[in-house]
C-alpha positions in Angstrom: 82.9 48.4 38.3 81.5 46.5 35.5 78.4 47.7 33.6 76.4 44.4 35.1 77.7 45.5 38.3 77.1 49.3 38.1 73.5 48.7 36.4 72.7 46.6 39.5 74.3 48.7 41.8 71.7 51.3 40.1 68.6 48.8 40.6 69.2 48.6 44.1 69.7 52.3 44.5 66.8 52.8 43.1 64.7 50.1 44.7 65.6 51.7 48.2 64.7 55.3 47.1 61.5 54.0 46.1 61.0 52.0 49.2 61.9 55.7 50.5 59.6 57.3 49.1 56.5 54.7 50.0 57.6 54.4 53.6 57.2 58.4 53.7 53.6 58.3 51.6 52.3 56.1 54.5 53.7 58.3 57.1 51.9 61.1 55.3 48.8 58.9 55.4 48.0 58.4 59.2 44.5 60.4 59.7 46.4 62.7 62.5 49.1 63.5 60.4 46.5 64.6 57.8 44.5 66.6 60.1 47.5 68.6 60.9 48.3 69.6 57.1 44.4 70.5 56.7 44.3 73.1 59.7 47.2 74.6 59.0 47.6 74.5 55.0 44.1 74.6 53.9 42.5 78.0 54.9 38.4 76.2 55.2 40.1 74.3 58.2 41.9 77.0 59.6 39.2 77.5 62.9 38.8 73.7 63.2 40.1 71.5 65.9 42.5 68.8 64.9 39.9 66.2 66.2 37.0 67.8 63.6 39.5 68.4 61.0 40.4 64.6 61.4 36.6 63.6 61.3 36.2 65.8 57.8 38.2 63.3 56.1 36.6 60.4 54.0 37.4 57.0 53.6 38.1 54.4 55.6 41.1 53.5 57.3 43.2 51.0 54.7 46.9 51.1 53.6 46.4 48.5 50.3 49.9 47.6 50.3 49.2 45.8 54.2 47.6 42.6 55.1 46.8 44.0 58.3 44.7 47.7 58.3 46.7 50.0 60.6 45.2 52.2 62.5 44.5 55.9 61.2 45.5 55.9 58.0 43.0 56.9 55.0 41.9 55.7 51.7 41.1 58.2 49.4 40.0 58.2 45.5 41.6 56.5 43.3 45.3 57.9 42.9 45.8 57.2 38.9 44.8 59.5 36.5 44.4 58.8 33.1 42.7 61.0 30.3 43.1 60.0 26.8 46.4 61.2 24.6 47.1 63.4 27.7 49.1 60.2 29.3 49.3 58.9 33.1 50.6 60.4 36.2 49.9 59.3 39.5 49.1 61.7 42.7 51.1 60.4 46.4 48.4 60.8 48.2 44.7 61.9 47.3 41.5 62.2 49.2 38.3 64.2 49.9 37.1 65.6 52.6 33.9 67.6 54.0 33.7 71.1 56.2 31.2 71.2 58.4 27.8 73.1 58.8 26.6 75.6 57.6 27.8 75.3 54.3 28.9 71.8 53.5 31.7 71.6 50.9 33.9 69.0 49.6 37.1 69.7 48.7 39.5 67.6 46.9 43.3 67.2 48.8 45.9 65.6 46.8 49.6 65.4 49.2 53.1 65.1 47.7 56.0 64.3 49.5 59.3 66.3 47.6 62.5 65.0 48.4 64.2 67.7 46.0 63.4 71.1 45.8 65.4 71.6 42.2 64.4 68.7 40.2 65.6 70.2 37.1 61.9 72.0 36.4 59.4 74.4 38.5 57.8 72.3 41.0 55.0 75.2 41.1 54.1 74.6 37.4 54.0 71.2 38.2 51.8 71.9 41.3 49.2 73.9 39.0 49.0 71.2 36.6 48.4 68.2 39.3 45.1 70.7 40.8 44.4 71.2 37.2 43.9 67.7 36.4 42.2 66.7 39.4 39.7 69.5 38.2 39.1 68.3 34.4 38.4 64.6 36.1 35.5 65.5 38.5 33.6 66.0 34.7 31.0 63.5 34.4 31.3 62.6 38.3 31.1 66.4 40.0 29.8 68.5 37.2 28.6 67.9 33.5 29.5 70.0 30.4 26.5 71.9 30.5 26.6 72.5 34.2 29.9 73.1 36.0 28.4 74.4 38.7 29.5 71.5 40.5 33.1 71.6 40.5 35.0 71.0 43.7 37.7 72.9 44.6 41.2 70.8 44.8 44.2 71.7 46.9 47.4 70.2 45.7 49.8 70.2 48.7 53.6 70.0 48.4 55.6 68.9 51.4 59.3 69.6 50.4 61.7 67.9 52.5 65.4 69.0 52.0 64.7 73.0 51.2 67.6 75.6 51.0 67.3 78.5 53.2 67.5 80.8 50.8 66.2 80.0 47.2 68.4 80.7 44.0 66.9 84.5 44.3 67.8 84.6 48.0 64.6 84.6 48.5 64.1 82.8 52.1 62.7 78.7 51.5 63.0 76.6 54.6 60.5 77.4 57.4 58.1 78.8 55.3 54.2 77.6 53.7 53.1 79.5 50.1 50.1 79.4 48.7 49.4 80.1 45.0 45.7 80.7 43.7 43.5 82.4 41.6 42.3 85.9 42.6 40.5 88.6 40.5 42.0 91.3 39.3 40.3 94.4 37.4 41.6 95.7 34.3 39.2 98.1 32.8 36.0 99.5 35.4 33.6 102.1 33.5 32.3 103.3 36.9 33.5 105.1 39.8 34.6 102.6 41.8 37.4 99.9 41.1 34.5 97.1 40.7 35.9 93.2 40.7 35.2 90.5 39.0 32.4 88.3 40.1 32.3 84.5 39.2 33.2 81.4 41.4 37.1 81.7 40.7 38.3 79.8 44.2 38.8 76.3 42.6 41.6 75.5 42.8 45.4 76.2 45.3 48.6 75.0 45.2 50.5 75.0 48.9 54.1 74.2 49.5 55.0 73.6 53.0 59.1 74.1 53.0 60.1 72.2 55.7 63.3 72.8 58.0 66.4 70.7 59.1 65.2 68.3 61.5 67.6 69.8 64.1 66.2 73.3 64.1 63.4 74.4 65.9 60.0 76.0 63.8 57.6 78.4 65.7 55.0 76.5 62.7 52.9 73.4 64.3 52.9 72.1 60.7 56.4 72.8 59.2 57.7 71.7 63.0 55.6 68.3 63.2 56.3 67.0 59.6 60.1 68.1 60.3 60.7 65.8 63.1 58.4 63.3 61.3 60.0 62.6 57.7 63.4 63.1 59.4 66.0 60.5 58.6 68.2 62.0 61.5 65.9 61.3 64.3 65.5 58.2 65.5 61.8 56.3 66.2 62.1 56.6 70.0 63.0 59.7 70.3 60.1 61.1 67.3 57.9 59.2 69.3 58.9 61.5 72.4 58.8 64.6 70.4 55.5 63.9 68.1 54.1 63.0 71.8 54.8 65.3 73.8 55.2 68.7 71.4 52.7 67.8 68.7 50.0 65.8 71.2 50.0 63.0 68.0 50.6 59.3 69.1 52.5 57.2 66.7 51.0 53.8 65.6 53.2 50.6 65.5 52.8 50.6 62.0 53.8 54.5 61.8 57.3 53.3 64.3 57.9 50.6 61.7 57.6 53.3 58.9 59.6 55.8 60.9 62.6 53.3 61.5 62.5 51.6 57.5 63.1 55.7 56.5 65.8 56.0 58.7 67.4 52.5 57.7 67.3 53.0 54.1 68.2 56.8 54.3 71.4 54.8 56.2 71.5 52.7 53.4 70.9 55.4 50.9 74.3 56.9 52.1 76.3 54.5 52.4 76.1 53.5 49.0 76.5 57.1 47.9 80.0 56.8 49.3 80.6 53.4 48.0 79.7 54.6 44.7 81.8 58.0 45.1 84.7 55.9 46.4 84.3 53.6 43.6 84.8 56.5 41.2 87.5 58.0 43.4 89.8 54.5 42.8 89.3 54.7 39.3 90.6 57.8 38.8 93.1 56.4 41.0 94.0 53.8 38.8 93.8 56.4 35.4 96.3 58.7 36.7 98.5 55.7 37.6 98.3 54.4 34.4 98.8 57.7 33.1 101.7 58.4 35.4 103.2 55.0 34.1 102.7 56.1 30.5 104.6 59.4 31.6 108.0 57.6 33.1 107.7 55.3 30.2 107.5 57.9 27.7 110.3 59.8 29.9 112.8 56.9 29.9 112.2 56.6 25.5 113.1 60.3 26.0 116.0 59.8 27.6 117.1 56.8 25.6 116.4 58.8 22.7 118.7 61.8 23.9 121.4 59.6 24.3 121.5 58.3 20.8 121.4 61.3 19.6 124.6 62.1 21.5 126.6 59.2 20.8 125.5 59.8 17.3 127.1 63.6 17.6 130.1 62.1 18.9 130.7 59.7 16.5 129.7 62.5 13.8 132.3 65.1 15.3 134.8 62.3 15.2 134.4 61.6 12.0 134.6 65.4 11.1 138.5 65.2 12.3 
């Protein structure tokens, strides 16, 4: 393969990963789909219906990359964030939503869709620094710098497709949601009883929902729905049946059309793999032929060689007479 060839071969790799990756963004999009992750990953939504937990989102249904608005899906805040000499990252999918009397909060939910669970760094530190971010940015829009009262609590939500079972501390991974926040924890107490800290600490959670192979079954609504959902195994029809029938959520058109481009490309995805491996496997191929040519070569100078030298003894011991 030539290095045009390879670095196109690359491009187009690359292009369908990405297409990938958008293709299972909008999935993630669609309100229902939404109002699922926020019963069961956010604990303020944990008594709500999926219909009110659906109707606490904000925004209005948009996917900017359409001509057409589907149906259901959500635009949230803007995605980019940008904060000076700190650089630019850019969240999947981020939007706000509001709990219901008594209290009315607003919370801030940014959603990542995570092909691979080892992507050569902690995805958790990564996680703390997304909700970390999306706290320093509400300044000037939720809170000021003499009151930060105001902050909003942000959730930053993982959804890890591909998970091992077992993580490299055989600790169990697939079929599992973790949460990681902040808690209070007393050090030093002068009275009698183990007194905790006071202050406004909840602000901020990081939740990975491990999903399982798309062929196993999960006792979890969540980890079940977005399982069958984001699978590249399961074909559109038959999610259709399952998210139907199991998970009472109706796919759109535009979520079919999603659901099928995932499972094309993840087609696509493989086959090129293999290309590319037997690509690799034929050159090495053709190296140890070369080599082995190099070998009988070098084996028949050898042998040439070894007969000189024997005529030349003959002659020699002839001479010797």
């Amino acid at each position: 393969m030539t290095a045009e060839t390879y670095l196109n071969s690359e491009l187009t790799s690359a292009d369908k990963k990405a297409q990938y990756d958008e293709h299972a963004r909008r999935l993630l999009k669609d309100k229902g789909v939404l109002a699922y992750v926020l019963k069961y990953a956010v604990a303020e939504f944990k008594d709500y219906t999926l219909e009110e937990a659906k109707a606490a989102i904000e925004g209005e249904p948009e996917v900017a990359s359409h001509e057409v608005r589907p149906t259901g899906a959500i635009t949230g805040i803007e995605n980019e964030s940008k904060i000076p000499d700190e650089g630019k990252m850019f969240f999947d999918i981020l939007f706000t939503v509001r709990t219901k009397a008594s209290e009315r909060q607003k919370l801030y939910i940014n959603l990542e869709a995570q092909k691979s669970f080892y992507p050569g760094y902690d995805l958790v530190t990564r996680g703390v620094i997304y909700t970390a971010r999306l706290l320093s940015e509400q300044m000037d829009k939720e809170y000021t710098a003499n009151n930060y009262d105001g902050a909003k609590k942000v959730y930053s939500i993982w959804i890890c497709m591909n998970t091992p079972a077992v993580n490299q501390s055989g600790a169990n991974v697939a079929d599992t949601i973790t949460e990681y926040s902040i808690s209070p924890k007393s050090i030093y107490s002068s009275g009698e009883q183990n007194q905790q800290a006071t202050g406004r600490y909840d602000l901020l959670s990081v939740v990975f929902v491990n999903l399982k192979d798309s062929t196993m079954k999960s006792s979890n609504k969540l980890i079940g729905m977005l399982s069958t959902l984001l699978s590249p195994k399961i074909q559109p029809d038959e999610k259709r049946v399952v998210l139907e029938e199991d998970y009472e959520l109706p796919m759109t058109e535009e979520m079919k059309g999603d659901a099928a481009a995932m499972c094309n490309l993840s087609d696509a995805i493989v086959a090129e793999a293999v290309e590319e491996k037997n690509i690799e496997l034929r050159k090495k191929d053709a190296e140890l032929e070369k080599k082995d040519a190099e070998l009988e070569k070098k084996d028949a100078e050898n042998k040439l060689l070894a007969s000189e030298i024997e005529q030349l003894k003959a002659k020699l011991a002839a001479l010797q007479k």
